[in-house]
mmCIF file of the N, C-alpha and C atoms, coordinates in Angstrom:
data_MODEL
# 
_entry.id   MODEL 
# 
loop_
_atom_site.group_PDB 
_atom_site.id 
_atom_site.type_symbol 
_atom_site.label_atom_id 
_atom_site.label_alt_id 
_atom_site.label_comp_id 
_atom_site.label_asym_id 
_atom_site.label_entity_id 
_atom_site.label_seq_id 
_atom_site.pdbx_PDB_ins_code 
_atom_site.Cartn_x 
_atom_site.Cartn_y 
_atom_site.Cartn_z 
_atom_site.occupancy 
_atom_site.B_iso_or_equiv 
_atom_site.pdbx_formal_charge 
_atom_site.auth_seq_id 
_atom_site.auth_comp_id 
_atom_site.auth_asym_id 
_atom_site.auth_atom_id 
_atom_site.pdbx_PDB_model_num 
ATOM 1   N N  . UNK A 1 1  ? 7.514  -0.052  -14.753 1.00 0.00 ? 1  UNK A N  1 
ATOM 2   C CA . UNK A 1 1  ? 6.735  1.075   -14.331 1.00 0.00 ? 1  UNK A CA 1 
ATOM 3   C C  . UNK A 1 1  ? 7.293  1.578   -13.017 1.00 0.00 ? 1  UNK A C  1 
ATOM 4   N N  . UNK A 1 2  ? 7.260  2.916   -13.001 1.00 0.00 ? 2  UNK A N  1 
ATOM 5   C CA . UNK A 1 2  ? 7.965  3.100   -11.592 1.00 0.00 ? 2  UNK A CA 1 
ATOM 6   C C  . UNK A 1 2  ? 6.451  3.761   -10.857 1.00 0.00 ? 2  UNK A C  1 
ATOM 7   N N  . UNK A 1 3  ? 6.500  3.726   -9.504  1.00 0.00 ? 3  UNK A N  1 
ATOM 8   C CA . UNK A 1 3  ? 5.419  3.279   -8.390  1.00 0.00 ? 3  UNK A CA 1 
ATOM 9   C C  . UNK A 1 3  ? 6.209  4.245   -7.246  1.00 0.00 ? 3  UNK A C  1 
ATOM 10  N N  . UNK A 1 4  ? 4.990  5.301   -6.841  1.00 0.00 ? 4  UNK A N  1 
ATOM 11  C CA . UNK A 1 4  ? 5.587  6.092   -6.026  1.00 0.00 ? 4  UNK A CA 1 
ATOM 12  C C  . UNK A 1 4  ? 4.684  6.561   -4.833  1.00 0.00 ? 4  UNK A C  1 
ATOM 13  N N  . UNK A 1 5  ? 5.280  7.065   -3.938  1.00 0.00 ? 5  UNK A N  1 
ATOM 14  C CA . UNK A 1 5  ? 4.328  7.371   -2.058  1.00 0.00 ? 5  UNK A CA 1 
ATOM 15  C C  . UNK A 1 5  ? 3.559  6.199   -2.230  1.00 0.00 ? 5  UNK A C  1 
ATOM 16  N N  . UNK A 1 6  ? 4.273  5.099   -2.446  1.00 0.00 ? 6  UNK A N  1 
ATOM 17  C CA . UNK A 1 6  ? 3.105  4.194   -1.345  1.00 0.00 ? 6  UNK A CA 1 
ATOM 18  C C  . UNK A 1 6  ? 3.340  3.985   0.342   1.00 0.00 ? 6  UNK A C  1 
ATOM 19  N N  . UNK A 1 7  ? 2.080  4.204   0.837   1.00 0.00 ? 7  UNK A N  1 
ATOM 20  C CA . UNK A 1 7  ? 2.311  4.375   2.409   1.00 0.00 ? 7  UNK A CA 1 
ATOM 21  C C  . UNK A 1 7  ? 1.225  3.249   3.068   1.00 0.00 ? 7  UNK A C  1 
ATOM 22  N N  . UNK A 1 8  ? 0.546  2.530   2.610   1.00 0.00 ? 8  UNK A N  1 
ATOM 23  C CA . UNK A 1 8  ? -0.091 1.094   2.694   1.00 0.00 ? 8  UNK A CA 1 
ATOM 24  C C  . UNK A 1 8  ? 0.710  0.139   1.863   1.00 0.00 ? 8  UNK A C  1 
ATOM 25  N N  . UNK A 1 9  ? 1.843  -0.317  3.265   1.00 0.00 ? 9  UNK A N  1 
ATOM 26  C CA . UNK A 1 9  ? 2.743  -1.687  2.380   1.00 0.00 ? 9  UNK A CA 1 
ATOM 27  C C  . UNK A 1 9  ? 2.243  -2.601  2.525   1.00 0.00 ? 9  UNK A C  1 
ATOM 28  N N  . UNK A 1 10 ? 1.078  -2.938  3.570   1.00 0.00 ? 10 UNK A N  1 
ATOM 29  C CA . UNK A 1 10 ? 0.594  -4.230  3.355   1.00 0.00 ? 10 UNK A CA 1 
ATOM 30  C C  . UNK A 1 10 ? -0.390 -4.432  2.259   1.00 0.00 ? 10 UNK A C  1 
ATOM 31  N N  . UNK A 1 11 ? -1.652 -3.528  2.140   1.00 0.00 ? 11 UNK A N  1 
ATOM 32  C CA . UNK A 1 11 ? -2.607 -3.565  0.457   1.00 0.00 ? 11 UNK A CA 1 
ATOM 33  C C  . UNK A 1 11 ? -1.692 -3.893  -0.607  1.00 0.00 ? 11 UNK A C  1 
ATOM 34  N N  . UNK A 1 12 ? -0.060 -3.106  -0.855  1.00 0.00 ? 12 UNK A N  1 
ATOM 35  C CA . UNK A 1 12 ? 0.844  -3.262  -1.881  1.00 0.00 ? 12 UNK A CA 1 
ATOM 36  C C  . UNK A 1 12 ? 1.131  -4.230  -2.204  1.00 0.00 ? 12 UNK A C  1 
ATOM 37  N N  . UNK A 1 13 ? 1.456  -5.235  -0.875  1.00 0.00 ? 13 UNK A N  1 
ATOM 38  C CA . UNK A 1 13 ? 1.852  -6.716  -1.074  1.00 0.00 ? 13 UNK A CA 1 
ATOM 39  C C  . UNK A 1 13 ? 0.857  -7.660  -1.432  1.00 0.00 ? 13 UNK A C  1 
ATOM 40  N N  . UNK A 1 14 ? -0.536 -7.142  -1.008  1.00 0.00 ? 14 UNK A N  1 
ATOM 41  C CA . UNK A 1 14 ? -1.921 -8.005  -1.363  1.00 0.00 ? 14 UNK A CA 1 
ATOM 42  C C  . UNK A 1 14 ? -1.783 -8.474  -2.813  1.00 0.00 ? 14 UNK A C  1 
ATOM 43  N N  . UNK A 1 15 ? -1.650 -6.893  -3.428  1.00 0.00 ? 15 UNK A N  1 
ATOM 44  C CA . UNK A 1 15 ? -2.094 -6.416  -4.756  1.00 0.00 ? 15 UNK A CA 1 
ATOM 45  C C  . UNK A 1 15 ? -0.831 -7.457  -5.610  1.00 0.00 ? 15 UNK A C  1 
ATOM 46  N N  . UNK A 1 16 ? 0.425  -7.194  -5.188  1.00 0.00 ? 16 UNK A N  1 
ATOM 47  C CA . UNK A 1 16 ? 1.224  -7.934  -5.585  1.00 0.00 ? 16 UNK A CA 1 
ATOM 48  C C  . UNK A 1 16 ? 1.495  -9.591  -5.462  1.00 0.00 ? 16 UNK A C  1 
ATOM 49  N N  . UNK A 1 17 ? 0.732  -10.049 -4.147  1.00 0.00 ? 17 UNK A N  1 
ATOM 50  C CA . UNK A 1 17 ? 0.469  -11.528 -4.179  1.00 0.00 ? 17 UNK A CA 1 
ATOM 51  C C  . UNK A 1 17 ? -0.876 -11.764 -5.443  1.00 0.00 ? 17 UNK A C  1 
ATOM 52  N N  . UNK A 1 18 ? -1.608 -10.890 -5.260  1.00 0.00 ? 18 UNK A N  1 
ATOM 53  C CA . UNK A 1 18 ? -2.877 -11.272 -6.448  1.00 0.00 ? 18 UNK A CA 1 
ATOM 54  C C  . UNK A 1 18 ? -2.745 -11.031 -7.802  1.00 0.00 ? 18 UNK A C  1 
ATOM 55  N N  . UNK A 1 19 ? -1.542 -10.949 -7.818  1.00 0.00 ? 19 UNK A N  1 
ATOM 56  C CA . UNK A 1 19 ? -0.931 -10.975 -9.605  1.00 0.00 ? 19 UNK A CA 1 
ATOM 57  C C  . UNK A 1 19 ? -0.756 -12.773 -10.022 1.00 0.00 ? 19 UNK A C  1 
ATOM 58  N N  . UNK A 1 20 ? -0.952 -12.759 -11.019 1.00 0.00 ? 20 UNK A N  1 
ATOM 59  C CA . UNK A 1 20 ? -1.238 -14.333 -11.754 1.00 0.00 ? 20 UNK A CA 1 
ATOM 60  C C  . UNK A 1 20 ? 0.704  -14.422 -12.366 1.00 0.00 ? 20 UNK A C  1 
ATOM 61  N N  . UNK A 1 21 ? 1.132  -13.580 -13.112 1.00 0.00 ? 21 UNK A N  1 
ATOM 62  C CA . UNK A 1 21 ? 2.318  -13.320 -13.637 1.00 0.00 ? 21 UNK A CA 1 
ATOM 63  C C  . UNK A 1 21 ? 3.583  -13.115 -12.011 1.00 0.00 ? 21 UNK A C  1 
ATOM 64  N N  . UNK A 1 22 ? 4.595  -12.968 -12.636 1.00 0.00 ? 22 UNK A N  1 
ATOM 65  C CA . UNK A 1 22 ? 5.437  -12.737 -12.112 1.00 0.00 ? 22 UNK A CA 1 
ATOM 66  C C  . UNK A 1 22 ? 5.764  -10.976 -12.230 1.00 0.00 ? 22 UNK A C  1 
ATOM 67  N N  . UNK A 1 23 ? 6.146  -10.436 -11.325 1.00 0.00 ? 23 UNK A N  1 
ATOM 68  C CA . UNK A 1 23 ? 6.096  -9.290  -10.744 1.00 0.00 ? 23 UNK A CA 1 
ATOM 69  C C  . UNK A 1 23 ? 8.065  -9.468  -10.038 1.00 0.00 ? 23 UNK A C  1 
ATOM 70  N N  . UNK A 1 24 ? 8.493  -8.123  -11.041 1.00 0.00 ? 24 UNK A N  1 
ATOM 71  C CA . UNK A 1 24 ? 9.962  -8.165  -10.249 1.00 0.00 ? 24 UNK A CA 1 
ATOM 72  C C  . UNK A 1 24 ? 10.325 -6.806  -9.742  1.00 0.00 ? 24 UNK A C  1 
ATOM 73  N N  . UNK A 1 25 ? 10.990 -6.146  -8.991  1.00 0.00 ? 25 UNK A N  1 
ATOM 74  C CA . UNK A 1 25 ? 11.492 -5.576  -8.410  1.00 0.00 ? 25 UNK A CA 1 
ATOM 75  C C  . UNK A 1 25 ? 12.793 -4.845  -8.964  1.00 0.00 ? 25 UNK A C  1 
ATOM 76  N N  . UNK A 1 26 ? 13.277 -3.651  -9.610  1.00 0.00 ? 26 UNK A N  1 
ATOM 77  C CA . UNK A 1 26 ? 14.425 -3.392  -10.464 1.00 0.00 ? 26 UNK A CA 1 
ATOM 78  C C  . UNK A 1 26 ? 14.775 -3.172  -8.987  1.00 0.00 ? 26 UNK A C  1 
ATOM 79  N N  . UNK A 1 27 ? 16.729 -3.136  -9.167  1.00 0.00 ? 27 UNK A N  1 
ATOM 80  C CA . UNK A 1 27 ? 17.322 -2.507  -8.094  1.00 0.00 ? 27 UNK A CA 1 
ATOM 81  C C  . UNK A 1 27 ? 17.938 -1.251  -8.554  1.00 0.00 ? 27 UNK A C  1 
ATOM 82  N N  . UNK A 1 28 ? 18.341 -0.466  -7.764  1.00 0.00 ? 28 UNK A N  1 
ATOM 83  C CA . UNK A 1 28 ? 19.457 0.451   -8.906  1.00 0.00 ? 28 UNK A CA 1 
ATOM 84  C C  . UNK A 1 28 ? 20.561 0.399   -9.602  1.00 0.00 ? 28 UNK A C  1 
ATOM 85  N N  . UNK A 1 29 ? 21.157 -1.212  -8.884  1.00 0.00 ? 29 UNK A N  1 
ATOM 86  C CA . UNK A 1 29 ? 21.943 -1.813  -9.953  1.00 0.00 ? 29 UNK A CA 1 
ATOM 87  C C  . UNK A 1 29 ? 21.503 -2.281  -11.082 1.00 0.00 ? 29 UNK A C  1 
ATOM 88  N N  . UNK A 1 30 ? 19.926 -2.709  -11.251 1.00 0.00 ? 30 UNK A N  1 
ATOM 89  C CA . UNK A 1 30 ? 19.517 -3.299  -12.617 1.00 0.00 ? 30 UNK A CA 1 
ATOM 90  C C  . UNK A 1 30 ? 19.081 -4.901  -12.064 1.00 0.00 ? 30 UNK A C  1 
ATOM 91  N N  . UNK A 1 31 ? 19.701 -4.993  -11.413 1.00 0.00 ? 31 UNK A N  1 
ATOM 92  C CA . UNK A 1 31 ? 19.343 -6.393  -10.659 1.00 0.00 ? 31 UNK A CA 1 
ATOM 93  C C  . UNK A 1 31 ? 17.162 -6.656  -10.397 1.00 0.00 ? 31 UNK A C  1 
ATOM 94  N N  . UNK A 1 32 ? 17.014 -7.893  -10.389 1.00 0.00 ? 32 UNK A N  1 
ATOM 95  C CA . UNK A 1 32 ? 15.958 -7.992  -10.613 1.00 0.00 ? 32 UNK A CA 1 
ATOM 96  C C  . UNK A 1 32 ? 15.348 -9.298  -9.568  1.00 0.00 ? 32 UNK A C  1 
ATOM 97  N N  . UNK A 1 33 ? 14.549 -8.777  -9.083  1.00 0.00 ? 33 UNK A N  1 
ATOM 98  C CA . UNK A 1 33 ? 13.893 -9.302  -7.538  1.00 0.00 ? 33 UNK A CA 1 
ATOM 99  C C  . UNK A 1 33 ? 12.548 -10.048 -7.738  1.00 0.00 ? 33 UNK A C  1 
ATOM 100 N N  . UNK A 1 34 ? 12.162 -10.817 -7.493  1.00 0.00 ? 34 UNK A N  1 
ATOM 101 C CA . UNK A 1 34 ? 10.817 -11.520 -7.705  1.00 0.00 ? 34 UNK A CA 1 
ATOM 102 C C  . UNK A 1 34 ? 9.969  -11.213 -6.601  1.00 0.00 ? 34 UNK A C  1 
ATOM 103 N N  . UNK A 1 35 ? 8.817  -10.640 -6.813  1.00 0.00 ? 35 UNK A N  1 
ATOM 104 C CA . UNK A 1 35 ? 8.461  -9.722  -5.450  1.00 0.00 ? 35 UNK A CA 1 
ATOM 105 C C  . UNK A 1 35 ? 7.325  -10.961 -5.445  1.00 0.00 ? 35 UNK A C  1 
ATOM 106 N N  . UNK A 1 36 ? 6.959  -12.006 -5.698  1.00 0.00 ? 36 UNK A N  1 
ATOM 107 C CA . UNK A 1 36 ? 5.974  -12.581 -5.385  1.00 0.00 ? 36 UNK A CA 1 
ATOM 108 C C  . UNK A 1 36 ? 6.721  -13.898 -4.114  1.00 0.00 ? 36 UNK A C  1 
ATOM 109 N N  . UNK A 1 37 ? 8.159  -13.161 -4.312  1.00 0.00 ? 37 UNK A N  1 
ATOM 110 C CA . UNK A 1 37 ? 8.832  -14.788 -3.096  1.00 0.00 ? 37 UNK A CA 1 
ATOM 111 C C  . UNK A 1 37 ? 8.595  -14.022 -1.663  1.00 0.00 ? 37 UNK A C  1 
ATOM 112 N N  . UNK A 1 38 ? 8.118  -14.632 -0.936  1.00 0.00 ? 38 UNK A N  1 
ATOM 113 C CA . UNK A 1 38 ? 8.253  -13.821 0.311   1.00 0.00 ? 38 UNK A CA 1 
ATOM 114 C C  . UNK A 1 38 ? 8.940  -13.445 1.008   1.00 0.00 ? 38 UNK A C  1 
ATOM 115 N N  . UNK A 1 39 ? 10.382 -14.580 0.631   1.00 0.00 ? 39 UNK A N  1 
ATOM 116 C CA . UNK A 1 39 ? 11.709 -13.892 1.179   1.00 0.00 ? 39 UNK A CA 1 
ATOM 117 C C  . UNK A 1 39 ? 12.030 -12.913 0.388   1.00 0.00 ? 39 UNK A C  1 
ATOM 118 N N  . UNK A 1 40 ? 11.932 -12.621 -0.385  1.00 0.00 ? 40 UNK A N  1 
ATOM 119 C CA . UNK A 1 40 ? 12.110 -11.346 -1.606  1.00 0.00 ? 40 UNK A CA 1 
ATOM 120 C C  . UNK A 1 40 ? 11.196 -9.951  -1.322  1.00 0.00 ? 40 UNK A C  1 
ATOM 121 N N  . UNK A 1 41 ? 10.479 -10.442 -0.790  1.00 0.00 ? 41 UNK A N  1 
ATOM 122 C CA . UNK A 1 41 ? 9.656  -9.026  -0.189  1.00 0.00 ? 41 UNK A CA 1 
ATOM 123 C C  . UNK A 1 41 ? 10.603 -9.000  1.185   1.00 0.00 ? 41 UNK A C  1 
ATOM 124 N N  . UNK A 1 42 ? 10.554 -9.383  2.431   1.00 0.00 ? 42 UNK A N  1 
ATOM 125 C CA . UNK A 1 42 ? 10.956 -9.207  3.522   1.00 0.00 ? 42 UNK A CA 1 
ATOM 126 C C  . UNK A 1 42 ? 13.131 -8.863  3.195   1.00 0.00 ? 42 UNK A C  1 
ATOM 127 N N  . UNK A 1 43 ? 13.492 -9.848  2.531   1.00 0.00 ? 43 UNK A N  1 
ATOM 128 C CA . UNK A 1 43 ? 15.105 -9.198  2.309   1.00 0.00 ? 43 UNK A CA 1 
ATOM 129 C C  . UNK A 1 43 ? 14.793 -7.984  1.342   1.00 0.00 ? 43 UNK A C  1 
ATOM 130 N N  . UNK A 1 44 ? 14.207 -7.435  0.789   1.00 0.00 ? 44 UNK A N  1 
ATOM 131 C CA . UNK A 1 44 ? 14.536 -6.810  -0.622  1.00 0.00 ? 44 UNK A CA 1 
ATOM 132 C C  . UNK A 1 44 ? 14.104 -4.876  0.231   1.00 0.00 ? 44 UNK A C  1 
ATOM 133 N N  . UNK A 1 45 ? 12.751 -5.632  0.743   1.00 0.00 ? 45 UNK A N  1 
ATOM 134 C CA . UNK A 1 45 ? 12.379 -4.228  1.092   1.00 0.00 ? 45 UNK A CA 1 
ATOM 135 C C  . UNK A 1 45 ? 12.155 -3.962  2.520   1.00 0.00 ? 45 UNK A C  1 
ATOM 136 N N  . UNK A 1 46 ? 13.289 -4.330  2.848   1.00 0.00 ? 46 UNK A N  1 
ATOM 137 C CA . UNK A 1 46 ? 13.684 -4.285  4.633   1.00 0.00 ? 46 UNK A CA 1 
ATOM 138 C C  . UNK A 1 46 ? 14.165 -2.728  4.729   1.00 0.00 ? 46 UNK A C  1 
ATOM 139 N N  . UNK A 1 47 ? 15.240 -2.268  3.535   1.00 0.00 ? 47 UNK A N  1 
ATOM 140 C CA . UNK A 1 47 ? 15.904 -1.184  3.677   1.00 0.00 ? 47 UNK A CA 1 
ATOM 141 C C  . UNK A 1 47 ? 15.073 0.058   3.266   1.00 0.00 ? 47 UNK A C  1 
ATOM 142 N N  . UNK A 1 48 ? 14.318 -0.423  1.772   1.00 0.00 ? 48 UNK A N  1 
ATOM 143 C CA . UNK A 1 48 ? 13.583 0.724   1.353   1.00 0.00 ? 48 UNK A CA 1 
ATOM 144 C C  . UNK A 1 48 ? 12.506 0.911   2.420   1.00 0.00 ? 48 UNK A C  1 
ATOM 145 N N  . UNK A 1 49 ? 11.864 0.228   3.008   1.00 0.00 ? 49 UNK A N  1 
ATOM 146 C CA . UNK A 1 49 ? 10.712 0.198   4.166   1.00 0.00 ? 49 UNK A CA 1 
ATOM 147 C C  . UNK A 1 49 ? 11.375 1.148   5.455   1.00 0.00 ? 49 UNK A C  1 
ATOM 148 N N  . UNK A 1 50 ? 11.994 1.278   5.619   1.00 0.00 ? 50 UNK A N  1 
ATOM 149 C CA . UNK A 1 50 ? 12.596 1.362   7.060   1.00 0.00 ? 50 UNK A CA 1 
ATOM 150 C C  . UNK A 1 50 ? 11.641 2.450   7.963   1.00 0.00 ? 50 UNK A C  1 
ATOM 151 N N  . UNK A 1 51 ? 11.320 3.769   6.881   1.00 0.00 ? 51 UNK A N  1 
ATOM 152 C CA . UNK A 1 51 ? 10.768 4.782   7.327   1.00 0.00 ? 51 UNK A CA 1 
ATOM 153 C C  . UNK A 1 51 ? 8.770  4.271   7.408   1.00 0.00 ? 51 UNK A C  1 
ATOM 154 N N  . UNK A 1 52 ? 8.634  3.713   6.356   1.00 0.00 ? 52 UNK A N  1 
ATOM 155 C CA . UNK A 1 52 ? 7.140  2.839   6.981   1.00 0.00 ? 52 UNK A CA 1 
ATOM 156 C C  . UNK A 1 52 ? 6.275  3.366   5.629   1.00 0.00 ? 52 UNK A C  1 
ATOM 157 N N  . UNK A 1 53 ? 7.199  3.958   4.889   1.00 0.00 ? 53 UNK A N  1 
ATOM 158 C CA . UNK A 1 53 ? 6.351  4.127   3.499   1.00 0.00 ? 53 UNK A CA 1 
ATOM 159 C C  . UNK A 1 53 ? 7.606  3.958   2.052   1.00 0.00 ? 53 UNK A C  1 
ATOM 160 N N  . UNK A 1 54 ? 7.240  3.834   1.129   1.00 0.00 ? 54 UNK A N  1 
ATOM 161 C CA . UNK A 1 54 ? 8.289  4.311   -0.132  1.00 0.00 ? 54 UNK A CA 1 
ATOM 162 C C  . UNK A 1 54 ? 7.816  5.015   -1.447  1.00 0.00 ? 54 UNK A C  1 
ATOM 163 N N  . UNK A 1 55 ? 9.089  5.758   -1.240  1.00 0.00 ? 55 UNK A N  1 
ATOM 164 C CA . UNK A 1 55 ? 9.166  7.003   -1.977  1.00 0.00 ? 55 UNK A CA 1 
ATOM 165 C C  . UNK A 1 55 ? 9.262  6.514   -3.288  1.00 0.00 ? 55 UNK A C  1 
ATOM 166 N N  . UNK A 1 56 ? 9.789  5.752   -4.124  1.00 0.00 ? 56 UNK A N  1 
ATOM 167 C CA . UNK A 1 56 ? 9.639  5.046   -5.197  1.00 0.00 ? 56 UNK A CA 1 
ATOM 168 C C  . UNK A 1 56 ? 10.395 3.959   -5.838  1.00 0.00 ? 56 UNK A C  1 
ATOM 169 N N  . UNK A 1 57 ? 9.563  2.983   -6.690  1.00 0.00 ? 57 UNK A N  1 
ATOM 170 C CA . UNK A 1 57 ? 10.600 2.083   -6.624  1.00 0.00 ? 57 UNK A CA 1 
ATOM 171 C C  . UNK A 1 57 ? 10.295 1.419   -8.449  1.00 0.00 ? 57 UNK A C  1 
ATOM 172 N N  . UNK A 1 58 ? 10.724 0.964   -8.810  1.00 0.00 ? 58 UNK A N  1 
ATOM 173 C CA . UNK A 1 58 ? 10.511 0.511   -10.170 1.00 0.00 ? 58 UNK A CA 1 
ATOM 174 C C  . UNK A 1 58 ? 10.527 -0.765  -10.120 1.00 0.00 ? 58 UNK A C  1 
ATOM 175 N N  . UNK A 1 59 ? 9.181  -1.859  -10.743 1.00 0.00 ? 59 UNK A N  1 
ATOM 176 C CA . UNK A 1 59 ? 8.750  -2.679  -10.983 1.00 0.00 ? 59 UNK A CA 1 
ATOM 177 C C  . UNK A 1 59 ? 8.315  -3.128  -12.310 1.00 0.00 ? 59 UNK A C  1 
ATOM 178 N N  . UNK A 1 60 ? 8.315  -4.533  -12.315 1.00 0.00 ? 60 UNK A N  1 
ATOM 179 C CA . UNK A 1 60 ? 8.096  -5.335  -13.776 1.00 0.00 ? 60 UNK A CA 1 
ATOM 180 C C  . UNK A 1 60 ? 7.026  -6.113  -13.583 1.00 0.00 ? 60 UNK A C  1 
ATOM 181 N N  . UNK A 1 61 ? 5.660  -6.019  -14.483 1.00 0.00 ? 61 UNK A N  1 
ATOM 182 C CA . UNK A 1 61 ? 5.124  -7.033  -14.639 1.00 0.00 ? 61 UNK A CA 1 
ATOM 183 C C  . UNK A 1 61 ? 4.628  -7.253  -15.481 1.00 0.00 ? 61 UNK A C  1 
ATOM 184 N N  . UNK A 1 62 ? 4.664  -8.699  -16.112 1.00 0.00 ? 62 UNK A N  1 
ATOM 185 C CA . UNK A 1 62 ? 4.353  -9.097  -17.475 1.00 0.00 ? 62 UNK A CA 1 
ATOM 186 C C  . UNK A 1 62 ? 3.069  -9.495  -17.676 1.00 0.00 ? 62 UNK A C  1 
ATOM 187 N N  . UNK A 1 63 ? 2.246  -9.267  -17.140 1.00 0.00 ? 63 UNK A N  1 
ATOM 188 C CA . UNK A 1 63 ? 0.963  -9.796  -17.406 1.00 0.00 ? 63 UNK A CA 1 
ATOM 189 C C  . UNK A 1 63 ? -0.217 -8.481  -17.914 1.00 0.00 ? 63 UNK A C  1 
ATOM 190 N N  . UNK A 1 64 ? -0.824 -8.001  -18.665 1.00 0.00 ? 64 UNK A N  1 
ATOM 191 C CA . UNK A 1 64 ? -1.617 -6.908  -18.775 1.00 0.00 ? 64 UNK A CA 1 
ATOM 192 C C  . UNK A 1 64 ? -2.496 -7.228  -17.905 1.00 0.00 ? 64 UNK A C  1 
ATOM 193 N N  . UNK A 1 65 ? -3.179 -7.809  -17.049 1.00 0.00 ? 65 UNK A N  1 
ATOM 194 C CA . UNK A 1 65 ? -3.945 -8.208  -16.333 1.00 0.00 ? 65 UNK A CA 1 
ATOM 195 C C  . UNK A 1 65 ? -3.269 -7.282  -14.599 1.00 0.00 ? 65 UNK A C  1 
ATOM 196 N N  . UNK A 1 66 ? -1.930 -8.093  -14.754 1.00 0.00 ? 66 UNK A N  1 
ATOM 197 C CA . UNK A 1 66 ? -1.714 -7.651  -13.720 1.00 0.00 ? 66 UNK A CA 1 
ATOM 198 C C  . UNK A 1 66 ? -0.972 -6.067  -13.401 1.00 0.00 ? 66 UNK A C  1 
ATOM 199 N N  . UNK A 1 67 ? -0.252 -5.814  -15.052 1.00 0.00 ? 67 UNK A N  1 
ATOM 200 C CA . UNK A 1 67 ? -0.621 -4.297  -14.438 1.00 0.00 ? 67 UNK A CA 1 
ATOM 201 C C  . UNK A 1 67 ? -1.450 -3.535  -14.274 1.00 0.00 ? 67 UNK A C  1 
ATOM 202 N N  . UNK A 1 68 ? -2.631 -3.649  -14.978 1.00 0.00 ? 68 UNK A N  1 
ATOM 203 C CA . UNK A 1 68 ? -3.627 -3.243  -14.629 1.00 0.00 ? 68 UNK A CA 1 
ATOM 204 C C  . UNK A 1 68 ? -4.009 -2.930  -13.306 1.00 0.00 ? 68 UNK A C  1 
ATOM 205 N N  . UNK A 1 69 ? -3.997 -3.902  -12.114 1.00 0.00 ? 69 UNK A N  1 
ATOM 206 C CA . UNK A 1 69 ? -4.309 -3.991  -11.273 1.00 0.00 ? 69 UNK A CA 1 
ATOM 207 C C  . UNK A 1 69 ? -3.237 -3.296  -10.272 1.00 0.00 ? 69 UNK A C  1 
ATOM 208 N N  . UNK A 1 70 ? -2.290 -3.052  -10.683 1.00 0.00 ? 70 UNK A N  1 
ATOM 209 C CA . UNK A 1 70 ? -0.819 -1.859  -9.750  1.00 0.00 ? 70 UNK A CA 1 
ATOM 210 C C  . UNK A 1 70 ? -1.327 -0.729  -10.097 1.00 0.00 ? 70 UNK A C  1 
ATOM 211 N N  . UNK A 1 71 ? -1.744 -0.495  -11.618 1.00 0.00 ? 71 UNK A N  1 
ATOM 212 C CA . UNK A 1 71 ? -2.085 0.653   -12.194 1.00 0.00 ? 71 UNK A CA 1 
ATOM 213 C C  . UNK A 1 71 ? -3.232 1.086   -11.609 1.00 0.00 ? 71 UNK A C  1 
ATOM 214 N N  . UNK A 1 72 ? -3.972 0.353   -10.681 1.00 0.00 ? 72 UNK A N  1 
ATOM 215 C CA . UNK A 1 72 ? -5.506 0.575   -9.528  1.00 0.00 ? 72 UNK A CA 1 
ATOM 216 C C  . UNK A 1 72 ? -4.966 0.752   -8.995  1.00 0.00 ? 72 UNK A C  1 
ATOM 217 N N  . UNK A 1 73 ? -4.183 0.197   -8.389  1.00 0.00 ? 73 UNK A N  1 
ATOM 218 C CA . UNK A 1 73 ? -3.790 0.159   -6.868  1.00 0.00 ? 73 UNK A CA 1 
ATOM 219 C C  . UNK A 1 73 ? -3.171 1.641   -6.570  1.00 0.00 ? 73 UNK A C  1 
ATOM 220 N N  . UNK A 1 74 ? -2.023 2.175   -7.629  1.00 0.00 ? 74 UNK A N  1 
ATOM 221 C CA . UNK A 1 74 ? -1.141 2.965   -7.368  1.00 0.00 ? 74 UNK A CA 1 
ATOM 222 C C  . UNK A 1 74 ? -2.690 4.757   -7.973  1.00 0.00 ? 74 UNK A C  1 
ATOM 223 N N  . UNK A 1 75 ? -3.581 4.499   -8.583  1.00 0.00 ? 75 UNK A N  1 
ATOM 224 C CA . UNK A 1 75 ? -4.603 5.158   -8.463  1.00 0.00 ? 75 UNK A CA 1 
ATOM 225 C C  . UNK A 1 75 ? -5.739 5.477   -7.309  1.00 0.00 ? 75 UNK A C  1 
ATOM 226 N N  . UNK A 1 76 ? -5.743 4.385   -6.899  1.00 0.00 ? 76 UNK A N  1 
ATOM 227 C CA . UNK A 1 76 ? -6.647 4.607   -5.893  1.00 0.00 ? 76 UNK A CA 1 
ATOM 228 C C  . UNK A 1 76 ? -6.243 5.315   -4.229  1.00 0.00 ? 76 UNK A C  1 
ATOM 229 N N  . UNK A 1 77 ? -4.841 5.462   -3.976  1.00 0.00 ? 77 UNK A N  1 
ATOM 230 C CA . UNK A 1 77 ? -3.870 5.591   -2.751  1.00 0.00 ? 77 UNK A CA 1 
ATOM 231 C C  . UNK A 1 77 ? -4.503 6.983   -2.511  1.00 0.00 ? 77 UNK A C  1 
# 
């Protein structure tokens, strides 16, 4: 799912620690990031962060539970 203007990165990361599944991160190489490691949040989205919001980014998660809950999150902003 791709995920766009989020400008609350810390709620983002909440939402993304309170996933039960694993939650990954596409790169634009295709490469694939585990956004629930915390070094994986802090290396991954050091660059896309820089300006203090992101413009969009494409994510994986396998749980219907837990997209659900991005699919709030990225509704309610």
């Amino acid at each position: 799912m791709k995920v766009q203007n989020i400008n609350d990165i810390d709620k983002f990361f909440e939402v993304i620690d309170s996933c039960k599944g694993r939650v990954e991160l596409v790169t634009g190489e295709g490469d694939r990031l585990n956004l629930k490691s915390k070094l994986s949040q802090y290396v991954s989205m050091a660059n896309i962060f820089s300006d203090g919001s992101i413009s969009e980014l494409e994510i994986l998660a396998y749980e219907p539970d837990d997209i659900t809950k991005l699919v709030n999150f990225m509704m309610e902003k």
